[in-house]
C-alpha positions as CSV (number, residue, x, y, z in Angstrom):
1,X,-130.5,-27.0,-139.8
2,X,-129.1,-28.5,-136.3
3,X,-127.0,-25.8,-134.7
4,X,-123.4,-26.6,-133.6
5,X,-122.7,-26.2,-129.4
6,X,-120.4,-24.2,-128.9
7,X,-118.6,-25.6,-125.2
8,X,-116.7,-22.7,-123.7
9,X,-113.8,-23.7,-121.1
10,X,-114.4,-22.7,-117.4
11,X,-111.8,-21.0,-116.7
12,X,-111.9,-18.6,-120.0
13,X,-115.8,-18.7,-118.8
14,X,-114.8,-17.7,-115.8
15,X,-112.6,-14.6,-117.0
16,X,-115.5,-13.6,-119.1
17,X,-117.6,-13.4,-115.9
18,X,-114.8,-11.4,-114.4
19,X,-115.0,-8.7,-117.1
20,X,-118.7,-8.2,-116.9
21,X,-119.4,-9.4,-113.3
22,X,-116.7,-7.9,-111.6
23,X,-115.9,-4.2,-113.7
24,X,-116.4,-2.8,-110.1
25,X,-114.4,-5.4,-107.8
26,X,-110.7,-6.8,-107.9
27,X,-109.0,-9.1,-109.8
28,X,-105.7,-10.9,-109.0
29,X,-103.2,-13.2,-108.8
30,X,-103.0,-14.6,-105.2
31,X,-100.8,-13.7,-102.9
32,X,-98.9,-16.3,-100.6
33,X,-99.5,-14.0,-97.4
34,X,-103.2,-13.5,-97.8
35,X,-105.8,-16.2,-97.0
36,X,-108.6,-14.1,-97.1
37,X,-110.8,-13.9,-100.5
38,X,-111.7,-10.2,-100.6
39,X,-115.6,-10.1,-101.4
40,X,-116.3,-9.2,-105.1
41,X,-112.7,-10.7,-106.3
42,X,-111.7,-13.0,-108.7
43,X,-108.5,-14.2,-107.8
44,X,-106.0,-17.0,-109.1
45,X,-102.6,-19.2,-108.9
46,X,-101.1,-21.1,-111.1
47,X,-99.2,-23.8,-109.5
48,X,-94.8,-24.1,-109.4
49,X,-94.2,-20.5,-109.2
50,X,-93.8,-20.6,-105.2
51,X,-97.6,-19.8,-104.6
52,X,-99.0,-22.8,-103.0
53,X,-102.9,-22.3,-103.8
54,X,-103.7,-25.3,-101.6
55,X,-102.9,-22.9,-98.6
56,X,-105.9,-20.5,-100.1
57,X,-108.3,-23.4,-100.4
58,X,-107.7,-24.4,-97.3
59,X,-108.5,-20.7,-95.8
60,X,-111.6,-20.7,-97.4
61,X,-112.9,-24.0,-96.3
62,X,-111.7,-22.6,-92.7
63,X,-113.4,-19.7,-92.9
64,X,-116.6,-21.0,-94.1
65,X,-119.4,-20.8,-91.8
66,X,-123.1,-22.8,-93.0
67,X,-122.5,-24.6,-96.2
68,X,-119.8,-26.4,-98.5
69,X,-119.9,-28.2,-101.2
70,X,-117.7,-30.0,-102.9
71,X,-117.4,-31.7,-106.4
72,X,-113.8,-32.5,-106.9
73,X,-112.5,-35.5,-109.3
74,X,-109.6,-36.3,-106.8
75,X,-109.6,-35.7,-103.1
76,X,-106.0,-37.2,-101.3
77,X,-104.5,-33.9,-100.1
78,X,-104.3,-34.6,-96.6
79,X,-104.7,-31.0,-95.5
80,X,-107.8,-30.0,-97.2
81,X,-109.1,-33.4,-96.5
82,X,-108.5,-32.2,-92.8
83,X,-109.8,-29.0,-93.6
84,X,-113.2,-30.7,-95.0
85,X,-113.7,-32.9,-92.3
86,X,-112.7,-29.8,-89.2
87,X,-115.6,-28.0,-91.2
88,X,-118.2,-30.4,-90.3
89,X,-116.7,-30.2,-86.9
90,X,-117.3,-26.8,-86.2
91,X,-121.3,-27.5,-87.6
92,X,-121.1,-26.9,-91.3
93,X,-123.0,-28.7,-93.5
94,X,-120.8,-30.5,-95.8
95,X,-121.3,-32.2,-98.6
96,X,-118.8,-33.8,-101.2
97,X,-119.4,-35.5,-104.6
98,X,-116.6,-37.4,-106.2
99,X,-115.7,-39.4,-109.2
100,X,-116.6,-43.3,-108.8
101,X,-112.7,-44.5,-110.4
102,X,-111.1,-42.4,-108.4
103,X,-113.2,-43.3,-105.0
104,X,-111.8,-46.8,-105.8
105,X,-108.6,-45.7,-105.1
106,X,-106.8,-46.4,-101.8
107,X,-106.1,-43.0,-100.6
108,X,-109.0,-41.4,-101.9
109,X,-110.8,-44.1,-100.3
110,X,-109.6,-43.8,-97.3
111,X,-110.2,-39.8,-97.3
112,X,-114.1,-40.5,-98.3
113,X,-114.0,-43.3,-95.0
114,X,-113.1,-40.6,-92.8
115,X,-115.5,-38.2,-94.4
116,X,-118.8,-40.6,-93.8
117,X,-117.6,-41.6,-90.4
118,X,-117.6,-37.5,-89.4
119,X,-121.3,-37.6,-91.0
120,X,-120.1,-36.0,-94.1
121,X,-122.9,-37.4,-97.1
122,X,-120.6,-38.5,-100.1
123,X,-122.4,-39.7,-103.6
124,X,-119.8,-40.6,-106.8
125,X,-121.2,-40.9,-110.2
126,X,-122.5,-44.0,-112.0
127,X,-122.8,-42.6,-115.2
128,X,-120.2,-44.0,-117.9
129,X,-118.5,-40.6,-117.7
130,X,-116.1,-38.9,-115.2
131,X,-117.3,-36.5,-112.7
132,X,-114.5,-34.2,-113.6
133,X,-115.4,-31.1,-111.8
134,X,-112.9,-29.3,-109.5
135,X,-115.2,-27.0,-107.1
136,X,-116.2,-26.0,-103.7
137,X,-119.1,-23.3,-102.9
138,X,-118.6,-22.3,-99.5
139,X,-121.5,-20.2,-97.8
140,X,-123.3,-19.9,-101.2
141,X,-120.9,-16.8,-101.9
142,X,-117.5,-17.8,-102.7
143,X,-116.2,-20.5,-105.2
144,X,-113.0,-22.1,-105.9
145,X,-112.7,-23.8,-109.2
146,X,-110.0,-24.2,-112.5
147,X,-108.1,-27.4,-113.3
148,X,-106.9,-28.4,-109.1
149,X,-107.5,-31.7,-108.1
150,X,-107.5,-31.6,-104.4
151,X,-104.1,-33.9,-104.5
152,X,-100.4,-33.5,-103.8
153,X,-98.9,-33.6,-107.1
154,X,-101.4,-30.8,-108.2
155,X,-100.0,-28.3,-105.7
156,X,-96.3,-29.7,-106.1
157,X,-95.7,-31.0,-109.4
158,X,-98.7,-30.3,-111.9
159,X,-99.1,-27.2,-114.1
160,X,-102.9,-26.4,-112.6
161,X,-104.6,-23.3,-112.1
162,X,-107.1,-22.6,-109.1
163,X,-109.7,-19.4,-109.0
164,X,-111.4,-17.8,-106.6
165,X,-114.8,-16.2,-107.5
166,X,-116.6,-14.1,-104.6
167,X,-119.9,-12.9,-105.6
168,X,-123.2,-14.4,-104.7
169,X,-124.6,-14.2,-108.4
170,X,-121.8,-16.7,-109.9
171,X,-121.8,-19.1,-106.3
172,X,-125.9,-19.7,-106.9
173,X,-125.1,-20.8,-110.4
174,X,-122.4,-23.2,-109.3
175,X,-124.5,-24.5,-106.4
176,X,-127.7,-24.8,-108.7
177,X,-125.2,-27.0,-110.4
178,X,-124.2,-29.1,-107.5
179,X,-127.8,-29.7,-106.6
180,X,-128.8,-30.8,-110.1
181,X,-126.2,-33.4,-109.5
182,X,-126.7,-34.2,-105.6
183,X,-130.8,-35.1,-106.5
184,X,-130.0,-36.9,-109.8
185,X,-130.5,-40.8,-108.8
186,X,-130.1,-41.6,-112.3
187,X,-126.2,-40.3,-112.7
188,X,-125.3,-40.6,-108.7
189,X,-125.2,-42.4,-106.1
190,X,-124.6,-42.5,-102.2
191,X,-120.8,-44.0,-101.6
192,X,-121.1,-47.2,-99.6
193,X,-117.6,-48.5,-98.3
């Protein structure tokens, strides 16, 4: 008897994480004046109800310290495209992984240009799929995720969602994640402009 998979959306995953993961930490919606991601917290915004979750994402790119990495379907934002880039600046090691359509694009292209030319390693999919995922892991403790493309229209226009996890145990499986998919030769490649 072949057993059915059962596929489980991320963000309902992710409040099932909350409830057993976090019992002892905070959950919340996000709060325009607060940048910082309180350790142990999951935290969320939905997008056009005046919270502008963009601003949060860029916080924790600017706070983060060693590592980030990013798998994100659409990157055009100019902000966190700033934000990326000023992290590599101040010596983090940055690395972004992005869908191959939408690197053919002429903003996101442009974005991925300035990201190689500040020594930032980019790889897009060659597999006949999309690399759909929306998440950063920044310092292997915090991770932003939900349904937010990195663009304009998903902080002004879009209905989107974007969460905040902080807790070590959930980042490592999100990185372990992003390294399956940064050493698969078979499914990604290094972006070449």
């Amino acid at each position: 008897m072949k057993r059915k998979k059962i596929v489980i959306p991320v963000i309902l995953l992710a409040f099932v994480i909350g409830s057993a993961v976090y019992a002892s930490g905070e959950s919340r919606n996000i709060s325009p004046e607060s940048l910082e991601i309180r350790p142990g917290s999951i935290e969320w915004a939905f997008t056009n109800n005046g919270v502008r979750p963009e601003k949060k994402l860029i916080g924790m790119i600017n706070a983060t310290e060693k590592t980030l990495d990013v798998a994100i379907f659409a990157l055009t934002n100019p902000g966190i495209v700033k934000a990326i880039k000023d992290a590599k600046k101040r010596g983090v090691a940055v690395r972004v992984i992005t869908d191959k359509g939408q690197a053919e694009t002429k903003t996101q292209a442009q974005a991925l240009k300035l990201f190689l030319r500040a020594g930032i390693p980019v790889k897009i999919n060659t597999h006949d799929g999309l690399m759909h995922l929306k998440m950063a892991i920044s310092d292997e403790n915090i991770v932003s995720t939900g349904s937010f493309n990195y663009t304009k229209a998903a902080a002004n226009k879009n209905d989107e969602i974007l969460m905040f996890l902080s807790d070590p145990e959930v980042a490592r499986s999100f990185k372990l994640q992003f390294e399956k998919m940064w050493v698969d030769k078979q499914h990604f490649s290094d972006y070449r402009f």
